[in-house]
Backbone as CSV, one residue per row, in Angstrom:
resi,resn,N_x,N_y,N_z,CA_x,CA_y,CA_z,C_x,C_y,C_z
1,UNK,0.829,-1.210,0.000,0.000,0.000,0.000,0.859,1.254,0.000
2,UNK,2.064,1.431,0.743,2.997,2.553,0.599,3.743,2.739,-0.553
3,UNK,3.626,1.457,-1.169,4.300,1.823,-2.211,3.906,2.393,-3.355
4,UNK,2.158,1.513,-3.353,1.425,2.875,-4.628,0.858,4.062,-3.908
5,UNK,1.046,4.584,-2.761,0.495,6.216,-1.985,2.214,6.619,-2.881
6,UNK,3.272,5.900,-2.718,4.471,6.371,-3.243,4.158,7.104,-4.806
7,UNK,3.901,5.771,-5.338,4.142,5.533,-6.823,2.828,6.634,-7.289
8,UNK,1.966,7.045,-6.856,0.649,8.397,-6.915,1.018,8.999,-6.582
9,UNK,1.410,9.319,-5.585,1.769,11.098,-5.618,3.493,11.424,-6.353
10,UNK,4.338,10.499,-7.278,5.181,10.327,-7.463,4.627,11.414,-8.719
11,UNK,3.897,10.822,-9.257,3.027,10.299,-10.940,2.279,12.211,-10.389
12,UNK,1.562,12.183,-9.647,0.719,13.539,-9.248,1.312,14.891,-9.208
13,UNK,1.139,16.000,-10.341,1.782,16.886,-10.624,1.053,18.657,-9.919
14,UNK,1.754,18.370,-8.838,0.865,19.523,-7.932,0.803,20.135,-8.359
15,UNK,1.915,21.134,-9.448,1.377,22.742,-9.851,0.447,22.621,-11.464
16,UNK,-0.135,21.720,-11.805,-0.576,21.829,-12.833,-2.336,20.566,-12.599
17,UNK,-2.487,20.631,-11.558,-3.239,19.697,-11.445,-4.482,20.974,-11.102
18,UNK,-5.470,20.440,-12.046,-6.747,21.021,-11.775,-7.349,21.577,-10.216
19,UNK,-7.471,22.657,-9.819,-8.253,22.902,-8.730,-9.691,23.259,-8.835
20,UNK,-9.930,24.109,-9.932,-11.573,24.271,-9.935,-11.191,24.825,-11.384
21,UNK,-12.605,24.962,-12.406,-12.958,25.519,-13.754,-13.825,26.496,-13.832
22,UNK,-13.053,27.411,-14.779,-13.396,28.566,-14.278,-14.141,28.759,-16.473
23,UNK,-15.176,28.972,-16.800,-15.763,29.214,-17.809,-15.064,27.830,-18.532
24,UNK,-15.499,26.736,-18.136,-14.165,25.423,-19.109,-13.479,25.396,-19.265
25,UNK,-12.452,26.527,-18.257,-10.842,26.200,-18.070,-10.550,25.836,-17.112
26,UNK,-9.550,24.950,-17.389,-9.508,24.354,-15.646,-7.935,25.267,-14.984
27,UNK,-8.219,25.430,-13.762,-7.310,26.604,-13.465,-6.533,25.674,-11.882
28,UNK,-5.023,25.730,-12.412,-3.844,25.223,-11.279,-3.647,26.019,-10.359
29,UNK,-2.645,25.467,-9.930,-2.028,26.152,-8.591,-0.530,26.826,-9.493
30,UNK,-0.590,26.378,-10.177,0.378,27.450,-11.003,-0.593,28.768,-11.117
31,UNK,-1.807,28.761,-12.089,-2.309,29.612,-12.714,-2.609,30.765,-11.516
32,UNK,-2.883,30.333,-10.549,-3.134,30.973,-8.846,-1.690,31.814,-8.643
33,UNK,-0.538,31.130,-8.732,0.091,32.049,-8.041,1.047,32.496,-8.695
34,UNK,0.942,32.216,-10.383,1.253,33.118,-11.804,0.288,34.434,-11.486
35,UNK,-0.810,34.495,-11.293,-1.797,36.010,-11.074,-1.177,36.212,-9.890
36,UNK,-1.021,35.833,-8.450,-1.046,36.871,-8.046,0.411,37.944,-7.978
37,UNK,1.105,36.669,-8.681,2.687,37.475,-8.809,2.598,38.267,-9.422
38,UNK,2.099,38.249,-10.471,1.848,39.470,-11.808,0.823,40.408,-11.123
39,UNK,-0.260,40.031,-10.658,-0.762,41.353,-9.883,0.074,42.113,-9.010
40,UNK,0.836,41.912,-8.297,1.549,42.484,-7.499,2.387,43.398,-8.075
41,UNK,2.784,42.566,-9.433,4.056,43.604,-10.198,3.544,44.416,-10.790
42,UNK,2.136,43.928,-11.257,0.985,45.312,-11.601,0.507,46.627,-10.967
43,UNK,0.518,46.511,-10.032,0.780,47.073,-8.648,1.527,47.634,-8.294
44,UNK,2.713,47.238,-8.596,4.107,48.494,-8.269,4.423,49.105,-9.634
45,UNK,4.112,48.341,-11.002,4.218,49.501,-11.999,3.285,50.195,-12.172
46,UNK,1.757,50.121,-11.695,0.919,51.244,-11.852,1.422,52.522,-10.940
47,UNK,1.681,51.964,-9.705,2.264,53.039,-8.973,3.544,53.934,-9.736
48,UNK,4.080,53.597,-9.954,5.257,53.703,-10.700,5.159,54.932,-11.614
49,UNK,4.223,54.708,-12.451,3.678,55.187,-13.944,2.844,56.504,-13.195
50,UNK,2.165,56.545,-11.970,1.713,57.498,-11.484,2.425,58.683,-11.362
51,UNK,3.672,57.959,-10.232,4.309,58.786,-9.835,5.643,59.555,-10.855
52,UNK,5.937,58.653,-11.742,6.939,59.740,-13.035,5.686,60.423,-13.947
53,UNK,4.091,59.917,-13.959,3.899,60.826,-14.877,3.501,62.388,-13.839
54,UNK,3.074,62.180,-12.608,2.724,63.444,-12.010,3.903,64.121,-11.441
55,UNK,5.434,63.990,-11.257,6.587,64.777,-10.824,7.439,64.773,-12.036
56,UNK,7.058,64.127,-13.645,7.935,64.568,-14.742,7.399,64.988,-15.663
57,UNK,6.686,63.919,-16.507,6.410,64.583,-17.262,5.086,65.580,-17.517
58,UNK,3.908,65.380,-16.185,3.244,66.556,-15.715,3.169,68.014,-15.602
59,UNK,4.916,67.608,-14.535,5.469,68.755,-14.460,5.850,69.606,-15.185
60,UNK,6.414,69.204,-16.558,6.347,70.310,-17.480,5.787,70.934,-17.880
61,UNK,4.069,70.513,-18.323,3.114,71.112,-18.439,2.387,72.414,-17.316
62,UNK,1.456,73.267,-17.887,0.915,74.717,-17.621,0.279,74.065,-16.435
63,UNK,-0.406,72.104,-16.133,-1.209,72.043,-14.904,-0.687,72.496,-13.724
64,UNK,-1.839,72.869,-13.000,-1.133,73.146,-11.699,-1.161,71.443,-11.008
65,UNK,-0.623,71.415,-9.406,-0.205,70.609,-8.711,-1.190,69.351,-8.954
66,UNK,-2.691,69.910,-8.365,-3.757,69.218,-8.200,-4.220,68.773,-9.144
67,UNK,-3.986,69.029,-10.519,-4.838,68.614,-11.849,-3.563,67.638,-12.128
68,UNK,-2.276,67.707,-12.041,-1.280,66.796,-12.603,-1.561,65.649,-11.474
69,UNK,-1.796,65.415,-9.998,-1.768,64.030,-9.412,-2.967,63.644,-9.709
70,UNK,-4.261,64.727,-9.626,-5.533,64.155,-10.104,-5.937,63.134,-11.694
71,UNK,-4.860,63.230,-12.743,-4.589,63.268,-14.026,-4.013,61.382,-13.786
72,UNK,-3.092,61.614,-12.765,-1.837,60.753,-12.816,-2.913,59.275,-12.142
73,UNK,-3.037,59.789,-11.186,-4.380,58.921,-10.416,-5.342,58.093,-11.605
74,UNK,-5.766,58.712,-11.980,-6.833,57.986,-13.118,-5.820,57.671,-14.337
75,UNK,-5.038,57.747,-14.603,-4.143,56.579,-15.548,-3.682,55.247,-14.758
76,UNK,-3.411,55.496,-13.309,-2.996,54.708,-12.689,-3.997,53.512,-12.781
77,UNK,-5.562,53.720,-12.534,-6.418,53.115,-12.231,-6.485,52.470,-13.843
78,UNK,-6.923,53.056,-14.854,-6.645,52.666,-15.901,-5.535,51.372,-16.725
79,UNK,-4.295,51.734,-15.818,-3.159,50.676,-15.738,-3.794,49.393,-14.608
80,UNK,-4.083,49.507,-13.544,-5.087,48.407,-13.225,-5.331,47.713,-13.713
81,UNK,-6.889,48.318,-14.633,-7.894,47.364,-14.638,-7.445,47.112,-16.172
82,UNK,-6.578,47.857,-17.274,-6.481,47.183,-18.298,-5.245,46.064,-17.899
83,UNK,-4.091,46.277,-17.263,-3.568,45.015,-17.149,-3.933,43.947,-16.209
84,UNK,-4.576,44.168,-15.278,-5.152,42.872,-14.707,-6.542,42.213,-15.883
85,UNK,-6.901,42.518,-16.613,-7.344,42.025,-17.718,-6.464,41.177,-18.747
86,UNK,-5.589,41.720,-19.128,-3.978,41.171,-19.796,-3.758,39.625,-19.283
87,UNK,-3.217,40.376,-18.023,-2.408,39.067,-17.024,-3.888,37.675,-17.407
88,UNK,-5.401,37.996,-16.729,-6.223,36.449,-16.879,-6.111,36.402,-18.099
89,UNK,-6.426,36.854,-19.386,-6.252,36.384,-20.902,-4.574,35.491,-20.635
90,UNK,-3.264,36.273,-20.445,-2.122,35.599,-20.645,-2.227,33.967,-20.033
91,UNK,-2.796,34.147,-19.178,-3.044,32.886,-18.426,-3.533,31.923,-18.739
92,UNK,-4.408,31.926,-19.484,-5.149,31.268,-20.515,-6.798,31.423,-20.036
93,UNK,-7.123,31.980,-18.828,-8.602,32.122,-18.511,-9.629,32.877,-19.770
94,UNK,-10.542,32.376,-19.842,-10.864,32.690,-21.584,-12.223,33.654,-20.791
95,UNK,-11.947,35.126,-20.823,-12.831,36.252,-20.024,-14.479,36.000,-20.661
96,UNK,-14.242,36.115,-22.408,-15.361,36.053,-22.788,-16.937,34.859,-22.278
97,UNK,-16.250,33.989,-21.531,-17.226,32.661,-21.404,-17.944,33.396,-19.907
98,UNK,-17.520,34.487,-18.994,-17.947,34.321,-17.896,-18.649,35.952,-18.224
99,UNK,-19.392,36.258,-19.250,-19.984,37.285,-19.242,-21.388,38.053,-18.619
100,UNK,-21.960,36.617,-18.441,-23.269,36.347,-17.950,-23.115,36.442,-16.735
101,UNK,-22.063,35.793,-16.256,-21.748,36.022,-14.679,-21.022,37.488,-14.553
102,UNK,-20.193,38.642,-14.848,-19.913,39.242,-15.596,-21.209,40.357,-15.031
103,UNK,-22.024,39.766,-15.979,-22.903,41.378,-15.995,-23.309,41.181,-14.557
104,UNK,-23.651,40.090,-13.973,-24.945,39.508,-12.641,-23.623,40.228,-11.903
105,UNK,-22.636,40.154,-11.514,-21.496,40.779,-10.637,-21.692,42.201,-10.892
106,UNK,-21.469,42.856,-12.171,-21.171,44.259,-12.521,-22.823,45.151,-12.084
107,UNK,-24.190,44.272,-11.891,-25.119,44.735,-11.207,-25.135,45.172,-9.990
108,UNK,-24.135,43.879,-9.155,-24.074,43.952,-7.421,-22.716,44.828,-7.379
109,UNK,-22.016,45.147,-8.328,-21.056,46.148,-7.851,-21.537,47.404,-8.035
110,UNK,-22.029,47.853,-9.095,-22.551,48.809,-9.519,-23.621,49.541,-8.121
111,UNK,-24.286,48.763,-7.516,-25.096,48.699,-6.398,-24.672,49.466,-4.871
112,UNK,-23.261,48.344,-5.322,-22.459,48.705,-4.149,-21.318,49.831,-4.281
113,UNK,-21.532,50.333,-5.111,-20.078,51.375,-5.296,-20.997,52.168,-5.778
114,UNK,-22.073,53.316,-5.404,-22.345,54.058,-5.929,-21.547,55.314,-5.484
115,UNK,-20.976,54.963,-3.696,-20.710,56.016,-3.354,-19.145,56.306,-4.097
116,UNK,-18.833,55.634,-4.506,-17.191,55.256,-4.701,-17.191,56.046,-6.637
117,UNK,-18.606,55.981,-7.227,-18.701,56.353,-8.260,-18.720,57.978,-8.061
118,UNK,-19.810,58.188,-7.467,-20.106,59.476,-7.167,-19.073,60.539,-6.646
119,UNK,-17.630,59.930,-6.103,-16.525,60.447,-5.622,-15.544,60.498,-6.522
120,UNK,-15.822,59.656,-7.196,-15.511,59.716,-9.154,-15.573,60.780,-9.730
121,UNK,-16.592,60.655,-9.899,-17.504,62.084,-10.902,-17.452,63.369,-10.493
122,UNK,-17.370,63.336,-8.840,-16.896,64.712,-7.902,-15.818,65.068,-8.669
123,UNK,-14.814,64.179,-8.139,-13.158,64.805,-8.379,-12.865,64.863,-10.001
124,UNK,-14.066,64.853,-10.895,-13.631,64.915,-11.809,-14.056,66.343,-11.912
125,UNK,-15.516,66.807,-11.553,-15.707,68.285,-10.844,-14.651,69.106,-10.871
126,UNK,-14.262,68.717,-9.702,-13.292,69.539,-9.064,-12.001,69.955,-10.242
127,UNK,-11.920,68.608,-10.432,-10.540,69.056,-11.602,-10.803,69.908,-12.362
128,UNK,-12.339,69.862,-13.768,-12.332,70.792,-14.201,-12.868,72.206,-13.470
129,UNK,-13.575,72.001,-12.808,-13.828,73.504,-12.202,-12.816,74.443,-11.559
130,UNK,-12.279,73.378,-10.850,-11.102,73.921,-10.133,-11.832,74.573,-8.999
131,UNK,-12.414,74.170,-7.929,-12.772,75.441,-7.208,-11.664,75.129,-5.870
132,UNK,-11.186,74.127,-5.638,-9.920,74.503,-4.722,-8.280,73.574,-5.362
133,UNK,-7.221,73.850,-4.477,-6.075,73.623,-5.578,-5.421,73.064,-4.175
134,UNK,-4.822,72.357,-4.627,-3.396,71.987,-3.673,-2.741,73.452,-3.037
135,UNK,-3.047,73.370,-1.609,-2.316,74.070,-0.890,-3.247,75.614,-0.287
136,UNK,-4.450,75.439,-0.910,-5.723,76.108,-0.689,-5.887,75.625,0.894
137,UNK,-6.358,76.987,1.538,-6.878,76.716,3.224,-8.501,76.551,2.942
138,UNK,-8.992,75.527,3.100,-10.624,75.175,3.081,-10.981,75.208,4.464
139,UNK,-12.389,74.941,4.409,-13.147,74.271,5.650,-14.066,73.917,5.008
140,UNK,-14.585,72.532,5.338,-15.845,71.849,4.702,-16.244,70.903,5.948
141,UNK,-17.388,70.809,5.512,-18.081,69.682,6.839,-17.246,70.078,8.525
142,UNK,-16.997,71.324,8.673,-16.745,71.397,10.149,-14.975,71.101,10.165
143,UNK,-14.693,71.064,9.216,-13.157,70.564,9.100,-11.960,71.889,7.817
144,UNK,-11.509,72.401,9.233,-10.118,73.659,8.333,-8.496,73.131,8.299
145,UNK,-8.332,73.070,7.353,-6.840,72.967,6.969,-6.549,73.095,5.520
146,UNK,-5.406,72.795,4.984,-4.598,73.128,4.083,-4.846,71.531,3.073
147,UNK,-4.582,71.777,2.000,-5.087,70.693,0.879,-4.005,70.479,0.530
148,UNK,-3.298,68.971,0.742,-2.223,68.583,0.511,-2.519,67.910,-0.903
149,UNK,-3.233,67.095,-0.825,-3.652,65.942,-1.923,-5.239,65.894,-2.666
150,UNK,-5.200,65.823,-3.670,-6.335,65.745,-4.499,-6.321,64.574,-5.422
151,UNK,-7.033,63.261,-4.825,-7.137,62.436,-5.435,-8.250,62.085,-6.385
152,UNK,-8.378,60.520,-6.876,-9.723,60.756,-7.817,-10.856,60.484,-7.099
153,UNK,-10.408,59.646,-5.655,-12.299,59.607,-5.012,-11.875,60.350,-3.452
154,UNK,-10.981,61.341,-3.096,-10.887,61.637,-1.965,-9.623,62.434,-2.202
155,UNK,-9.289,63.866,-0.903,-8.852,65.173,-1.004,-8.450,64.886,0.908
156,UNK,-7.015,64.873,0.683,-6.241,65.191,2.057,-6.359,66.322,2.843
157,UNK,-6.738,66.945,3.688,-6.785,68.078,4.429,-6.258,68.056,5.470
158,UNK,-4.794,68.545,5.862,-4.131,68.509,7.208,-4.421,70.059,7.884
159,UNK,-4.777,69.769,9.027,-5.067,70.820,10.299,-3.988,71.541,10.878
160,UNK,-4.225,72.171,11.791,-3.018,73.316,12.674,-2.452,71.588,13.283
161,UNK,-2.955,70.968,13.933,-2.271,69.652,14.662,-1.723,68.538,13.722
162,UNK,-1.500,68.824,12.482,-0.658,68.049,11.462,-1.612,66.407,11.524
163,UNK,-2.947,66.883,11.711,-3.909,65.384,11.463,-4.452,65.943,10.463
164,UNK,-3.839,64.153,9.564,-4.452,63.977,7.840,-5.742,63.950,8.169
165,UNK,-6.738,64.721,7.603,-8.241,64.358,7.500,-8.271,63.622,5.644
166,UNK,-9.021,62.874,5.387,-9.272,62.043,4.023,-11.012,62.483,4.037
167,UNK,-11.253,63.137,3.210,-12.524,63.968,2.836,-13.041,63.231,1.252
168,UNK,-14.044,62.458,1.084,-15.074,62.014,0.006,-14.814,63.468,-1.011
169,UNK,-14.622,63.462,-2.257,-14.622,64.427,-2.902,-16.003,64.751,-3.431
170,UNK,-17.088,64.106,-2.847,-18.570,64.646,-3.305,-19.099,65.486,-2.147
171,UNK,-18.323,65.453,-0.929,-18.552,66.612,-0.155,-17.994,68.088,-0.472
172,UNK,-16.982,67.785,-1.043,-16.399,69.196,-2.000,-17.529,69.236,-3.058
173,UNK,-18.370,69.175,-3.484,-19.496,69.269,-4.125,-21.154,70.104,-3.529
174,UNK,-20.967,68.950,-2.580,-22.339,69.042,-2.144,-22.574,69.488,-0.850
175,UNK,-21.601,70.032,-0.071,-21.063,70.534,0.906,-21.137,71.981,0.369
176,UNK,-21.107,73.446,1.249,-20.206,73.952,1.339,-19.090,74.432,1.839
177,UNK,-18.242,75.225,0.823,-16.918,74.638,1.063,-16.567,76.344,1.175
178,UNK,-15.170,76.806,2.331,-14.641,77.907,2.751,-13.549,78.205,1.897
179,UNK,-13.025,78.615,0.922,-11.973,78.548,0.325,-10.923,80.099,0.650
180,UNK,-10.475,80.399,1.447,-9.574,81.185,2.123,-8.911,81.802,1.378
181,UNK,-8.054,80.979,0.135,-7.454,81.656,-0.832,-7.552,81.455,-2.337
182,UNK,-9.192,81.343,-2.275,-10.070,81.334,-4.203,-9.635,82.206,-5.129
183,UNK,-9.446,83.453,-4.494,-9.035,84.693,-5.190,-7.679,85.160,-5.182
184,UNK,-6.819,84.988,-4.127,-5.737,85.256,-4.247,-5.101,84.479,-2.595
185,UNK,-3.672,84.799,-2.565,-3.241,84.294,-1.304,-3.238,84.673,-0.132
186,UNK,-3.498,86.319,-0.128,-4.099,86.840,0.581,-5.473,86.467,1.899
187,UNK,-5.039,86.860,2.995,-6.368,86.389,3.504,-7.026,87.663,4.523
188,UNK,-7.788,88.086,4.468,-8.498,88.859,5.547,-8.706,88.489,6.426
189,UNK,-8.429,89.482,7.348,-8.888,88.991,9.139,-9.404,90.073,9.707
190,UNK,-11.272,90.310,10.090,-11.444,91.384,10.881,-11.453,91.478,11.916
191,UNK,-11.128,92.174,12.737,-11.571,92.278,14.348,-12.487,93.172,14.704
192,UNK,-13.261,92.694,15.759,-14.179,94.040,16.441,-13.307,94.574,17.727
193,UNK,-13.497,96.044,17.896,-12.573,96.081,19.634,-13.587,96.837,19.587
194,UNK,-14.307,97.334,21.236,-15.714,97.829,21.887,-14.655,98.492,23.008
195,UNK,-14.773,100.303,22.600,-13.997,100.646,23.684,-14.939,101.595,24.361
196,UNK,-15.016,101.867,25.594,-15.648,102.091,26.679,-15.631,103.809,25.915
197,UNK,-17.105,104.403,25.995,-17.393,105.638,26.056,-16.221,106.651,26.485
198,UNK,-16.159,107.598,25.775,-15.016,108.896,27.039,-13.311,108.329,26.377
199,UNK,-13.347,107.429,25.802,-12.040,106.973,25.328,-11.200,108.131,24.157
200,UNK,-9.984,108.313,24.027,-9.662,109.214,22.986,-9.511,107.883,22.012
201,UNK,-10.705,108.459,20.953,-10.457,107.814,19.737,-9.578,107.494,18.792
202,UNK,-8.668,108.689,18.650,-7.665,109.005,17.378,-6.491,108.244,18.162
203,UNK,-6.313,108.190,19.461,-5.337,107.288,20.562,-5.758,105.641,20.028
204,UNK,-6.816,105.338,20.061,-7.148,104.248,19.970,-7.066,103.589,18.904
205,UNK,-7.394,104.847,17.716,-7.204,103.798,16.398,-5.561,103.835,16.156
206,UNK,-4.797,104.967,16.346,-3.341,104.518,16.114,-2.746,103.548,16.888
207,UNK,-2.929,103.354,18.000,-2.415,102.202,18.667,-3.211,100.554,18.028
208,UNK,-4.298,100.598,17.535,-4.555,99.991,16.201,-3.954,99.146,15.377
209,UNK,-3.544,100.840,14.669,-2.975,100.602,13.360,-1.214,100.088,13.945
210,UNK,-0.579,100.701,15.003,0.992,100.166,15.378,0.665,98.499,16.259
211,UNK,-0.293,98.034,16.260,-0.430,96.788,16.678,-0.220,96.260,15.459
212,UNK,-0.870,96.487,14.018,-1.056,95.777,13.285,0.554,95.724,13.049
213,UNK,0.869,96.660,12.246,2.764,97.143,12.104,3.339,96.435,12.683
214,UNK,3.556,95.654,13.982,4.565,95.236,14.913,4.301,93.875,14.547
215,UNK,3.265,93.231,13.979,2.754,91.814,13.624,3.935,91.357,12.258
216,UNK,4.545,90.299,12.847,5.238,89.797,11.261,4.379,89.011,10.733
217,UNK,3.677,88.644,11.327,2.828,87.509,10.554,1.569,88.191,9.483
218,UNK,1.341,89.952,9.500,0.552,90.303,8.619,1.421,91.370,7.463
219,UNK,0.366,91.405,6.592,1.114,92.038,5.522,1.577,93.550,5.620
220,UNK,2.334,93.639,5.198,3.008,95.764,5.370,1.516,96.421,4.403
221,UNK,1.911,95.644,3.386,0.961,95.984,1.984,-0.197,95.422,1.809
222,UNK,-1.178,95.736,1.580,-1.894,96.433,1.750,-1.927,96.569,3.580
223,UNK,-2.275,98.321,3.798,-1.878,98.225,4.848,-3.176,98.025,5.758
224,UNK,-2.713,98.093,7.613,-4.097,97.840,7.984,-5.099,98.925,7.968
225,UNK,-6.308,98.644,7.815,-7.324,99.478,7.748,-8.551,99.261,9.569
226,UNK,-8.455,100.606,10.218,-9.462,100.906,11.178,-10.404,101.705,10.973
227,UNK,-12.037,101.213,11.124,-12.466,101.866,11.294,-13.366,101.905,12.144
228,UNK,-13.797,103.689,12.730,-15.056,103.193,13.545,-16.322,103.216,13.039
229,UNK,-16.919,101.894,13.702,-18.344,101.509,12.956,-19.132,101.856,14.103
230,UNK,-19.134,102.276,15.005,-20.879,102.179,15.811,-19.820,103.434,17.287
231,UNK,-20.945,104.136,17.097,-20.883,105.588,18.607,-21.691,105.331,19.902
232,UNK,-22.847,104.632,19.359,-23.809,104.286,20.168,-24.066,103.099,20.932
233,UNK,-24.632,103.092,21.501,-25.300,101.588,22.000,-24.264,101.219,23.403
234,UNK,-24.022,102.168,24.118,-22.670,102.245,25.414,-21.492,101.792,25.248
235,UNK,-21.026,102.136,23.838,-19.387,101.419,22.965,-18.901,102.263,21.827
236,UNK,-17.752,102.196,21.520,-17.789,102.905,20.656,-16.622,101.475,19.882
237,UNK,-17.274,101.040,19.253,-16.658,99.753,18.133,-15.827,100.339,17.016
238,UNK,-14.846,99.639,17.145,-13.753,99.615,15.425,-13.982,98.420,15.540
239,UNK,-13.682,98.631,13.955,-12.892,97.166,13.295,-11.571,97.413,12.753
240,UNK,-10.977,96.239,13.047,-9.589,96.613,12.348,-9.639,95.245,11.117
241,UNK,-8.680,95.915,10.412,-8.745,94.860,8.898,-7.636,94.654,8.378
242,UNK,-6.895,93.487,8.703,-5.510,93.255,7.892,-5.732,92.017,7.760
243,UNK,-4.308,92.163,6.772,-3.559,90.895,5.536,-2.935,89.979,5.944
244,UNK,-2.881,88.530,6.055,-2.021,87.727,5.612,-2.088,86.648,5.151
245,UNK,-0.641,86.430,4.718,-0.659,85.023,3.436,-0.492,83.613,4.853
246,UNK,-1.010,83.903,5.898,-0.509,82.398,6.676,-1.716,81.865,7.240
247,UNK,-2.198,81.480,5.844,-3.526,81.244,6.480,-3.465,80.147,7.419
248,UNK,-2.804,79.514,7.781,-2.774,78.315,8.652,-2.579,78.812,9.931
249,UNK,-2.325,79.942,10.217,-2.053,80.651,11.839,-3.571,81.902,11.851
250,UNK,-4.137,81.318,11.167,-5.466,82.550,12.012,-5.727,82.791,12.646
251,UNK,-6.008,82.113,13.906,-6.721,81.895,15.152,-5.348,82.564,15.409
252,UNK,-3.862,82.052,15.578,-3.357,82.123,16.402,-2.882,83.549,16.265
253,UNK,-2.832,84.269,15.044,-2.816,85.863,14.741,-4.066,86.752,15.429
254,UNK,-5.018,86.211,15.178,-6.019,86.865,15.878,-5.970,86.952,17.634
255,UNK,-5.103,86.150,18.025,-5.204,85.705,19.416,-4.100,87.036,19.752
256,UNK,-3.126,86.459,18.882,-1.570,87.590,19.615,-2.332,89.137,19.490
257,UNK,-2.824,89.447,18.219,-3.362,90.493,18.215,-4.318,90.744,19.468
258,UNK,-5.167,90.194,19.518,-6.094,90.505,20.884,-5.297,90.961,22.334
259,UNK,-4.121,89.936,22.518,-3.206,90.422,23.481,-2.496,91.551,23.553
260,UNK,-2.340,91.965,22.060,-1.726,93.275,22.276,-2.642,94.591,22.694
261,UNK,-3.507,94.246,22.062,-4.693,95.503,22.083,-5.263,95.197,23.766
262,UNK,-5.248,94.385,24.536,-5.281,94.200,25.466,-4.213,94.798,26.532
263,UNK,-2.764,94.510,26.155,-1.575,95.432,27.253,-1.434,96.717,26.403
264,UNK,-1.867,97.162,25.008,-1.499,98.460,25.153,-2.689,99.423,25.003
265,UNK,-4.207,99.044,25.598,-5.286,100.307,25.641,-4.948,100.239,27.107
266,UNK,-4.525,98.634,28.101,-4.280,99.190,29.290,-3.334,100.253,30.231
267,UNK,-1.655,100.227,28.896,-0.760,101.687,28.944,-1.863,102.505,28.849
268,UNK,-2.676,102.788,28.078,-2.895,103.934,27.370,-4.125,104.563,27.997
269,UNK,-4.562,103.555,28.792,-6.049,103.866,29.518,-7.190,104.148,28.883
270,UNK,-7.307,103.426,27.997,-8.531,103.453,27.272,-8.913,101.817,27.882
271,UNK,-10.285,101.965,28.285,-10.510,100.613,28.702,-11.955,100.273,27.683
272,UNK,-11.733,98.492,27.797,-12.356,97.921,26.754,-13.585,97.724,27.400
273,UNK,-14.616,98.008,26.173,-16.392,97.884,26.976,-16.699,96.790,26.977
């Protein structure tokens, strides 16, 4: 008896021996781990092909940042699904026989990826519209930071605390969205200050305007603008109005500013209403 369990599995050719049939092909343990080797290498040359076409030859072109990885992304995907098509034909799996099964699958995916479509069709939006760009300060859905990445179904947004947020690009759609620097790089910041009745005004707005001046973090040019908006109502309100390109320190410009206007109306004795 050991000698024919010998003389059978002697004779028994593991990598070519039928495991299951797939449209009347019968498919090995070769054919298994011929795909997934080649998927894998599919896999690092799609990546591959992404990344020289969006840092070379992208780069030469008039796109900006976000339209060249957005561009690069959907060739990538493209390299996918046409060579993992390649690789089962090379193999000998004959695609055409499993069409019927085929469509009955491409129903339940279709089903199931609507959202994955729809984040599709967003970022294709976005690309042509352009309404924000790599390196744009947003806020959408309750969420502000800086736009590192613009992919084809999802848009990176890192915060003041350097946490990646990954944002659905159909909320850049259907959301609205804060775009800080749409128009230029520039960003506005107003303040209200409420100074107590009896105050010298013309004291108040120059110490103001030399708060703004002493700020590196706002612009020289255009310079700051005070004015007073309201006499009445037991206050006498300015606003002050300056520039800067950092949009990622707002809060924290608005804050230093507040402190100053805080130790110098208290030199100056103008107290805040």
């Amino acid at each position: 008896m050991w000698t024919r369990l010998t003389d059978w599995w002697s004779d028994f050719d593991v990598w070519n021996a039928p495991l299951f049939t797939i449209g009347g092909t019968p498919v090995t343990l070769l054919h298994l781990l011929t795909l997934i080797a080649l998927s894998i290498a599919l896999v690092i040359i799609a990546a591959r092909v992404q990344s020289l076409l969006a840092r070379r030859v992208l780069a030469r072109t008039h796109l900006d940042a976000s339209t060249r990885e957005f561009v690069a992304s959907i060739v990538r995907y493209i390299v996918l699904v046409v060579g993992f098509l390649i690789i089962v034909q090379a193999i000998g799996i004959n695609l055409t026989t499993l069409n019927v099964l085929a469509g009955a699958v491409g129903v339940g995916i279709g089903f199931g990826t609507q959202n994955i479509i729809q984040n599709w069709v967003s970022g294709l939006i976005v690309m042509f519209e352009r309404p924000i760009r790599i390196g744009d300060r947003i806020q959408v859905a309750g969420i502000e930071g800086d736009v590192t990445e613009i992919g084809a179904r999802r848009t990176t947004i890192v915060g003041n605390d350097n946490r990646a947020v990954i944002v659905p690009n159909s909320k850049l759609i259907t959301d609205v969205v804060v775009n800080w620097q749409y128009y230029c790089q520039e960003v506005t910041l107003r303040l209200e200050v409420a100074v107590a009745p009896g105050s010298d005004v013309r004291v108040a707005e120059q110490l103001l305007r030399d708060i703004a001046k002493q700020n590196q973090d706002l612009l020289a040019q255009p310079a700051a603008i005070v004015n007073l908006m309201t006499i009445t109502g037991g206050a006498l309100k300015f606003e002050l109005i300056v520039w800067t390109r950092r949009a990622d320190m707002t809060s924290a410009i608005v804050s230093r500013l507040n402190f100053a206007i805080l130790e110098q109306f208290s030199r100056h004795d103008i107290k805040i209403a």
